[in-house]
N, C-alpha and C positions, 0 to 999 in steps of 0.2 A: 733622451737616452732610453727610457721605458716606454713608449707611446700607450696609452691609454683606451680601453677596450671597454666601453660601460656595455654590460648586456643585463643589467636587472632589469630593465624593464623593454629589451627587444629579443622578438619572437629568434631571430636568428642565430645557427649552429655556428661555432667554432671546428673547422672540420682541419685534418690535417692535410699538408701540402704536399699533393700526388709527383710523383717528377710525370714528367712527360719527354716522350723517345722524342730527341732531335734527330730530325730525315739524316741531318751531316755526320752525325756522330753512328748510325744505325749503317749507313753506307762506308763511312770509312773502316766499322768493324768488318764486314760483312766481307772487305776485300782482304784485310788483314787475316781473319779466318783461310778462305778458300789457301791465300800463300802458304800460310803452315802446314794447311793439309797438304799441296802438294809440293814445296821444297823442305821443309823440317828445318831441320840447324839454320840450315844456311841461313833461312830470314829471321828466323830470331838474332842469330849475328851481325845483320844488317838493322833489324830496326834497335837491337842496343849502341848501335852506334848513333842513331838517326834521333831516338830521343834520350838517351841517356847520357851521349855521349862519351861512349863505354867502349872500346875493341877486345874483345872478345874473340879474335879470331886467332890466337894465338894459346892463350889460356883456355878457350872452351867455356863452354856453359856450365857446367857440374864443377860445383864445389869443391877441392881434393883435400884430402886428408890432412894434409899442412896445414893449408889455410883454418882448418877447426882448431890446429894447435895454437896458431898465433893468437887466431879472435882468443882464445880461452888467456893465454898470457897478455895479451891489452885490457882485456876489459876488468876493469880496477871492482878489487878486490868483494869491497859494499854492494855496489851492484849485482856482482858474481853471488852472496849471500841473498840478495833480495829476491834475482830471479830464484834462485832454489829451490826457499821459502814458498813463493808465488806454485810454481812445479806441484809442489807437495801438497798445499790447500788444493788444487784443483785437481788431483788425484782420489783425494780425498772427494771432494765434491761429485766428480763425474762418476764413481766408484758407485755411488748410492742411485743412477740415472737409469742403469740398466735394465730392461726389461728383463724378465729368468723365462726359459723353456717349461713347458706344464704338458700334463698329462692324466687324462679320464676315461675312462672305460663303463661304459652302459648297454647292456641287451646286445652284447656280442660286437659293438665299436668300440675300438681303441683310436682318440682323438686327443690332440692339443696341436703343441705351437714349439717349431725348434729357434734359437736363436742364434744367428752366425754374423759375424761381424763381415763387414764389405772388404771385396778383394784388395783395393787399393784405392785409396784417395788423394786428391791431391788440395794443398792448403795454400790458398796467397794471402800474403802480406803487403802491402803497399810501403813504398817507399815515397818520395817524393819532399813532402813537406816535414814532414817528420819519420824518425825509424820507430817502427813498434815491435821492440821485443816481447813484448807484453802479448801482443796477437799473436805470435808465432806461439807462446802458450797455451794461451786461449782455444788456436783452433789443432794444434800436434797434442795436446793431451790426453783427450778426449778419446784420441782416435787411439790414442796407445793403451787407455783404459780401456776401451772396448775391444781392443785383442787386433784391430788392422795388421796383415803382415808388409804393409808395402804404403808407407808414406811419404809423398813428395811435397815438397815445398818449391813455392816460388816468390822470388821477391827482386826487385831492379837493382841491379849493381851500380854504383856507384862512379865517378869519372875517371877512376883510375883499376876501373874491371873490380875490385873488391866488393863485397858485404860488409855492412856496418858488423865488428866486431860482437857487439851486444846481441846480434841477430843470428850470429851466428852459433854465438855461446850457449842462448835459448834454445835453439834448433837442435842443437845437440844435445845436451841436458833434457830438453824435452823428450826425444827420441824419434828424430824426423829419420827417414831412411835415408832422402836424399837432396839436396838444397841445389837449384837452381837458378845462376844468375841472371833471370828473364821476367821481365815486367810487362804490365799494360792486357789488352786484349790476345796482343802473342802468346802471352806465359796461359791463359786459358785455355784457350787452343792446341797450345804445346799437350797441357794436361788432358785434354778431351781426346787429340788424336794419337797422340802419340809421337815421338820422333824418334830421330836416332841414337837419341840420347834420353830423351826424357821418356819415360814410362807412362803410355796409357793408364789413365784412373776411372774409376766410376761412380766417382762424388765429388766437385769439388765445393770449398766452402772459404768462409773469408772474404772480408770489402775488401772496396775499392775505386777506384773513380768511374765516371759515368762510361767511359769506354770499357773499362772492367766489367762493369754491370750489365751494358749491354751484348758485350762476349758470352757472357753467360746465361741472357736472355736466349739469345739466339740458339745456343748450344746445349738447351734445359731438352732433355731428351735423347740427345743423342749422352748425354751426360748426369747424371744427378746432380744438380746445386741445394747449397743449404736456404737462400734469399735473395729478391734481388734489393742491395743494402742502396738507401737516401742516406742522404745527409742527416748528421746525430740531433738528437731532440731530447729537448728538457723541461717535463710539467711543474712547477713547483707550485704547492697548495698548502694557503698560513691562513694567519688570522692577525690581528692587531701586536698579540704578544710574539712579537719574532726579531731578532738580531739584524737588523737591515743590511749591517756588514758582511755576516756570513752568506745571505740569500744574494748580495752582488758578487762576491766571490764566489758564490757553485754557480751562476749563470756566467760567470767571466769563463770559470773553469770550463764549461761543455760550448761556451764561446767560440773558444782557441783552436775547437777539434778542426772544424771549416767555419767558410766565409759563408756558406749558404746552412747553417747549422739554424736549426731552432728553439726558442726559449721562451715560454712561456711561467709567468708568475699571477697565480688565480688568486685572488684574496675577496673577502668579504669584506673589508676594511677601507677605504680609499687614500689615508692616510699613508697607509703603508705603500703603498705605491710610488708616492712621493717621496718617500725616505728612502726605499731600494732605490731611485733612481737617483738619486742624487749622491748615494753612497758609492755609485756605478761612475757619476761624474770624476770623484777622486780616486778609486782604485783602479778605473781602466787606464790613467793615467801611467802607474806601475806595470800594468799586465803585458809579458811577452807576447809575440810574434802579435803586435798590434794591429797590421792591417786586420789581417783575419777576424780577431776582436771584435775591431769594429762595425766590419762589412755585416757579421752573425748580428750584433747586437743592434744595429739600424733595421733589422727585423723581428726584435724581440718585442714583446705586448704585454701589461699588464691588464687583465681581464678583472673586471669588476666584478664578482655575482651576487646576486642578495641572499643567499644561504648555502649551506655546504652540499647540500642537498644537489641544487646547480652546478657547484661545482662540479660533485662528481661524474653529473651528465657531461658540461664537459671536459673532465678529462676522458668518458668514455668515446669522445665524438674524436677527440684527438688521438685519443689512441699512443701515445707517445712511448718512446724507447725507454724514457727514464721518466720512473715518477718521483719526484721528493714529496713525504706530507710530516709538514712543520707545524702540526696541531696537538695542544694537549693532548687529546686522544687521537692518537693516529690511529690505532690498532680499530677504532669504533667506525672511522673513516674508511680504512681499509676496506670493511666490511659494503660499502654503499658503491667500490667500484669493481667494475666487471675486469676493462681490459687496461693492460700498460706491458713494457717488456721486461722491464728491472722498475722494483720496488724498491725504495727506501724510507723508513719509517724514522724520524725523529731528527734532532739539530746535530748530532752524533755522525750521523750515517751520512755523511759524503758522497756524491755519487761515484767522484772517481775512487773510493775505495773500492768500489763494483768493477770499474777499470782495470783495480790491478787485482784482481781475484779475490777479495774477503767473501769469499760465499758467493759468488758470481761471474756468469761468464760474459764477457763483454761485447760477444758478436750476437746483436739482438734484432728483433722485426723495427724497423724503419715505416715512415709514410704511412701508418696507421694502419698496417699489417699486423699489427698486436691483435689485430681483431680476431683474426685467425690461423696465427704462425705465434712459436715461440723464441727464447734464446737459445742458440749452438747447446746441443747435451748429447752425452755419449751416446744417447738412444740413436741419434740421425745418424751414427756408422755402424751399426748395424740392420740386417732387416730379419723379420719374423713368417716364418712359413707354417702355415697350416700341413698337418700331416696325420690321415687316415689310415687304419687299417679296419675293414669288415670280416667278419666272420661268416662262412658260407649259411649259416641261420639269420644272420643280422641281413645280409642281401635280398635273402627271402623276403623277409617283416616289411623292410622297406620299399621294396621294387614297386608296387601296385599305386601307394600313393606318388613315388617319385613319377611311374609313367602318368597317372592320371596329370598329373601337371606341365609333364611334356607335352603329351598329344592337346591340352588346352593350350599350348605354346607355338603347336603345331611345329613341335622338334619329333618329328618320328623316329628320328634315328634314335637318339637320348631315348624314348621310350623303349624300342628295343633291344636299346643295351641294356639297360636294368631290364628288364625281363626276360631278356636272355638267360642273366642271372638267376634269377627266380625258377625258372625251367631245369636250370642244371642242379639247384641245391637237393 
């Protein structure tokens, strides 16, 4: 159940697992792409029928007004409270993300930075294996902290043209502008080009499955995206004194997300190894949507290291979405690694607490992208411009050195224009 990973005494990296584009999957987006660009509705009505098995051709793709009222009356009462709750911590969080506009003035420049939030974005949700009202939080709050006038949502309708009620209930409460019942590589497309219905955006953000992902690939430029998101990942770093129970239950936990999920348990200990796994023998037995479970967990590895020290190299080398560190001094630990996407510090901290927002946003770098990308934060819906003003004295001052550096660029034109300036003050 835990296969066994000795590296104290071998030279080789623990590296995270890259996806790699499949030709079939890169080609079937590519044509689904071009159709949206050139028919709109219409093929997003045909392919919700084709995999969702959804008609839509009668109700339309946009969400109406009703339908918010009934999700808001179905979805039982605690949940209605929970998401709320969820809402308000991440208001709260993203609130504190924001970059501020500045402003300095030296030798006759006036310089800083303005900040404006993006014109429109659009947010997916996946459907499929499970409904996440939780991500439609995660990624419409952020954008509503940061002042977005025009947020759309997309997410797969359901067999009978509906959105899961909870989905709905979130998206509203969150304060999506406008929800769209369109999934897969379509629903990015839809967001990228625009339709007849759906609003051209110019960020979108939010997983998805590997055809989602590579939608987004393909469309990074003509479009802004926040990542391209892998399957979820789990470092966990103990030592001897640890609950073997709870460390198979938070790998069961990020188990369940997918079957290609990964989980990794580093200890210095090797006994422990033994014991989470065997604790994994009885509780996977319990744990819902089993296949999945088990498919993730026939790739999970207990890593042996001979000090913490290694550890933390690898978890630098994995890089991992989630870290757990289950050590007396976590905080000391902390301190020895560089990269991971969400933190969590002690046998208290849960990772899906992080899930559903306790101080955290859930849409985080994948595949060992933590190396150099962060988690979803209200900074990525906004952007920041530089903005000059000189003084006909300050033109002067500066011109001489700006051309000398042009003309060594051999930009003569650039040269001339600052010295033009210079000549006129």
């Amino acid at each position: 159940m835990l296969d066994l990973l000795d590296l104290r005494e071998r030279g080789e990296r623990l590296e995270a697992v890259r996806p790699e584009i499949d030709p079939t999957v890169s080609e079937t987006v590519q044509r689904i792409l071009q159709r949206v660009f050139v028919e709109g509705d219409e093929v997003l009505i045909e392919l919700a029928q084709r995999f969702d098995d959804a008609d839509l051709s009668e109700s339309g793709l946009m969400v109406r007004r009703e339908e918010f009222a009934v999700a808001e009356h179905e979805t039982p009462g605690d949940l209605k409270r929970a998401l709320d709750a969820l809402i308000e911590r991440l208001r709260d969080l993203h609130a504190r993300q924001l970059p501020t506009g500045w402003w300095q003035e030296s030798d006759g420049v006036r310089y800083g930075e303005i900040v404006r939030p993006i014109r429109a974005v659009g947010c997916y949700v996946p459907g499929g294996r499970a409904r996440y009202p939780s991500s439609v939080c995660m990624t419409v709050v952020p954008a509503v902290v940061a002042g977005v006038p025009e947020i759309v949502l997309c997410t797969p309708p359901r067999a009978d043209g509906t959105i899961h009620p909870a989905v709905l209930y979130a998206a509203k409460r969150a304060g999506a502008t406008y929800v769209a019942k369109t999934g897969g590589a379509q629903a990015i497309a839809a967001m990228a080009y625009g339709t007849e219905t759906i609003p051209q955006v110019d960020r979108i953000v939010g997983p998805g499955n590997a055809y989602v992902t590579e939608a987004k690939r393909q469309l990074c430029g003509t479009v802004g995206i926040d990542a391209l998101a892998g399957p979820s990942e789990l470092a966990i770093v103990t030592d001897g004194d640890v609950d073997p129970e709870l460390v198979a239950l938070d790998l069961i936990a990020q188990a369940e997300h997918d079957p290609l999920a990964r989980t990794y348990l580093i200890t210095t200990e090797e006994p422990v190894i033994a014991k989470v796994g065997s604790a994994l023998e009885q509780l996977v037995a319990e744990a819902g949507r089993r296949e999945i479970v088990d498919a993730a967990l026939a790739a999970s590895r207990g890593v042996l290291v001979r000090d913490l020290e290694q550890a933390a190299a690898v978890v630098d080398d994995l890089a991992p979405e989630h870290l757990l560190i289950l050590l007396p001094d976590a905080d000391e630990f902390l301190e020895t690694v560089s990269v991971a996407g969400a933190i969590f510090l002690g046998e208290w901290s849960a990772v899906p607490f992080g899930d559903y927002g306790v101080a955290s946003n859930h849409v985080l770098p994948t595949s060992g992208t933590a190396r150099f990308s962060s988690g979803l934060r209200a900074s990525d819906y906004v952007t920041v411009r530089s903005v000059v003003r000189m003084s006909r004295t300050a033109a002067a001052q500066h011109a001489p050195a700006a051309a000398v550096i042009a003309n060594a660029e051999g930009l003569v034109g650039h040269a001339k224009a600052v010295e033009a300036r210079r000549g006129r003050a």
